[in-house]
C-alpha positions in Angstrom: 0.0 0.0 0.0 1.5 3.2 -0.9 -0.9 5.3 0.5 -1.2 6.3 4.5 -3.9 5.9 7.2 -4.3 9.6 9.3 -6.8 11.5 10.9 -8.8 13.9 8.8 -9.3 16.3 11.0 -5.8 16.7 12.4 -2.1 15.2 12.4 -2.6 12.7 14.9 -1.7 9.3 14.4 -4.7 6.3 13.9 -4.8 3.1 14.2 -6.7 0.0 13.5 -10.2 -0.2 15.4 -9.9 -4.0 17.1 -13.0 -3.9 17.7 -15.6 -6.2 15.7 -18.3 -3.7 14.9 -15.6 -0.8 14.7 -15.6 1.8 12.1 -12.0 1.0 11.0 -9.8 3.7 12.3 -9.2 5.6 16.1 -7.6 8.9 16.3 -6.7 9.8 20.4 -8.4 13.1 19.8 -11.4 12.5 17.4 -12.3 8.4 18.4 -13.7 6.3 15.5 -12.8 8.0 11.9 -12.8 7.4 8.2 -9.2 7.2 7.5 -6.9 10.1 5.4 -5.0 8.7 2.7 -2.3 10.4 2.2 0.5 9.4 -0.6 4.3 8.5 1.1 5.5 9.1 -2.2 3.8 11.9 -4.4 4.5 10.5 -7.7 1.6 9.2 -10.5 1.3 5.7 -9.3 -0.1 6.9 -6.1 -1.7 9.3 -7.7 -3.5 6.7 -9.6 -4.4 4.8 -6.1 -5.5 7.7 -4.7 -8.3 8.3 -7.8 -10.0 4.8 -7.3 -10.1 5.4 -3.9 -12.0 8.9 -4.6 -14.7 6.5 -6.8 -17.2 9.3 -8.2 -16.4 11.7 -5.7 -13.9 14.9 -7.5 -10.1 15.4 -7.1 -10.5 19.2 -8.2 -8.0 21.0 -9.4 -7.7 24.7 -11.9 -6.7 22.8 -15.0 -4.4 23.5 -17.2 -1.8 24.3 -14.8 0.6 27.6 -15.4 3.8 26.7 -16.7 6.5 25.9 -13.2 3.4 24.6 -11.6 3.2 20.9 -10.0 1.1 18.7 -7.8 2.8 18.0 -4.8 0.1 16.6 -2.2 -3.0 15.0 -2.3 -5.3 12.4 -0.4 -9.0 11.5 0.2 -10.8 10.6 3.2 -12.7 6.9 2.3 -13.6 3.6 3.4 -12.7 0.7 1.8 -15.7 0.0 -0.9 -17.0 2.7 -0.7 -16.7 6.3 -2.7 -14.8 8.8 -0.9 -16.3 11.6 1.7 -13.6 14.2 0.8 -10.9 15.0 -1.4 -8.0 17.4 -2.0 -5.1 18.1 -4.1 -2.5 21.0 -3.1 -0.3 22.2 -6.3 2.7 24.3 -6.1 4.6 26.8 -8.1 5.7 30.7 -8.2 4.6 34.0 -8.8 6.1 37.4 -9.6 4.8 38.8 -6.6 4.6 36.2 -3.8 7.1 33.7 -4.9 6.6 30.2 -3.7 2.7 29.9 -4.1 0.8 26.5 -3.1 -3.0 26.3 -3.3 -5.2 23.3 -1.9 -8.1 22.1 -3.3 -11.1 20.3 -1.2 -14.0 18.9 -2.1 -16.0 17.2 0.8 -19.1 16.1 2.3 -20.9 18.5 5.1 -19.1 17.1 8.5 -15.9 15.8 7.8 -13.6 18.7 8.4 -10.5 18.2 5.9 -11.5 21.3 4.4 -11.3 23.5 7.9 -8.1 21.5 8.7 -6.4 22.4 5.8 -7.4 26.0 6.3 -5.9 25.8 10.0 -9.3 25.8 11.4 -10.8 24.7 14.6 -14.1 23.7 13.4 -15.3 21.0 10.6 -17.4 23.2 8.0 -16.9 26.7 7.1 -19.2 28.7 8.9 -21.5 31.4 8.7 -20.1 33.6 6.1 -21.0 31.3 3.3 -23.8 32.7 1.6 -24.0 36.2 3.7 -23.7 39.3 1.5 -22.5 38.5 -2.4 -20.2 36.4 -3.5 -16.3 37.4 -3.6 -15.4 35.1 -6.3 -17.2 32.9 -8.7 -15.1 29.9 -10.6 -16.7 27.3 -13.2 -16.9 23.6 -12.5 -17.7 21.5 -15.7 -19.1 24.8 -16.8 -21.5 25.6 -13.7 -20.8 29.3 -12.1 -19.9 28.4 -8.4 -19.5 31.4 -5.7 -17.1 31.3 -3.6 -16.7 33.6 -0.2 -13.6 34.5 2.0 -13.3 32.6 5.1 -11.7 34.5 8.4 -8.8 33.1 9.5 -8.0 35.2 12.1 -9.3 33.1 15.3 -6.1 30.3 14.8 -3.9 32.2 12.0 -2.2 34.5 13.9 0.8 35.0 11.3 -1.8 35.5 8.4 0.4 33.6 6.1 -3.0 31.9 4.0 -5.7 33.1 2.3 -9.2 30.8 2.4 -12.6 30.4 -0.1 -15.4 27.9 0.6 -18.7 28.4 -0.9 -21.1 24.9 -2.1 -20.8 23.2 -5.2 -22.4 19.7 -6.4 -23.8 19.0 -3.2 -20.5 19.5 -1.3 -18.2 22.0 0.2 -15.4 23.7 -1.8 -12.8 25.2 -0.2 -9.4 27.1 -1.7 -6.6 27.6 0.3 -4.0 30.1 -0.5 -0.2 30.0 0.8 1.1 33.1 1.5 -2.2 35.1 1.8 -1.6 37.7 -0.8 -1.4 34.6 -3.5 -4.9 35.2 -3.6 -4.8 37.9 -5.8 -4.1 34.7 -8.4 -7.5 34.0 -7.9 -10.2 35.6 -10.7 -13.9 35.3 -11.6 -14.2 32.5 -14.4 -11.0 30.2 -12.4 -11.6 26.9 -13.9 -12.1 23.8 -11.7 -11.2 20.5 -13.6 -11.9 16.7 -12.2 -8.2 15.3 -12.6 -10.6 11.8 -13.2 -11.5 13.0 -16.2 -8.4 14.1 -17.9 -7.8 10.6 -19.4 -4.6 10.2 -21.1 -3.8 14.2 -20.7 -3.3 12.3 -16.9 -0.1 11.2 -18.1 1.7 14.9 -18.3 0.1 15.8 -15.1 4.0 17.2 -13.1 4.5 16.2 -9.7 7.0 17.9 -7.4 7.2 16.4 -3.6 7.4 19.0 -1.0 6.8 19.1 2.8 3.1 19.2 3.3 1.9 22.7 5.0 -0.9 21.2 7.2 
């Protein structure tokens, strides 16, 4: 197996559940979980894991990436059989302006909390400014408007090195997460979202660059 059991709601270690009726997986600080899998190697043959594992659930991504730009993290939170309940990808590269950018995709179901983790937040969806006043940015996802609101930060990020989006799309949350916080000025009304599921053999050229993960 080239992909790692964790926690999806923080970096504590799981382990097996022993006991008969068990749900799989114990974290010490959130009991019974659906397991993270995260890669130990980022490369494409545990990238290709990692997309059965998602089943019909998205690994989103803004497709095609700029020229510099690589994947360099990725997992899904799922039990085995079924399709996943959250997914993310975090791609890396460089701007004039910031320099070292990464941004983190996550698509999840309502509840699981990958999405708040990733942001560095202390709570498992992303609260009430979702849907209060109009939307701060809109993307398209196979062609559908999605809006797409800041999320404050401020409560845990007390460096303010990341910038944060959720807003709803397909039935799911949709966060963006933005290292350093300024790097959201990359992000613009009509950002498309691709499903790196669908990109058949374009798959192939997809660049992978392994890099300590940020959360």
């Amino acid at each position: 197996m080239t992909l790692a059991a964790g926690c999806p709601r923080c970096a504590s270690p799981v382990t097996a559940d022993p006991q008969p009726n068990g749900q799989g997986w114990i974290c010490p600080d959130h009991g019974s979980v659906t397991p993270l899998w995260r890669p130990v190697v980022v490369g494409y043959d545990t990238f290709a894991e990692h997309l059965l594992r998602c089943g019909t659930l998205p690994t989103l991504m803004p497709w095609p990436l700029s020229p510099g730009w690589a994947i360099s993290d990725f997992g899904c939170v799922a039990s085995v059989g079924s399709d996943a309940k959250a997914s993310f990808v975090t791609c890396s590269g460089s701007s004039d302006l910031d320099g070292v950018v990464e941004l983190t995709v996550v698509s999840e179901e309502p509840g699981v909390g990958l999405g708040a983790r990733s942001a560095g937040l202390n709570r498992t969806d992303p609260g009430a400014e979702i849907g209060d006043g109009p939307p701060h940015v809109k993307i398209r996802i196979d062609g559908h408007p999605i809006s797409l609101w800041s999320v404050l930060t401020s409560e845990t990020d007390t460096s303010f090195d990341r910038s944060v989006f959720a807003g709803e799309a397909m039935g799911r949350w949709l966060w963006l997460v933005f290292r350093p916080a300024s790097a959201a000025l990359l992000l613009k009304d009509e950002w498309i979202l691709c499903d790196l599921a669908d990109l058949g053999p374009e798959l192939i050229d997809v660049p992978f660059r392994a890099s300590p993960p940020a959360w």
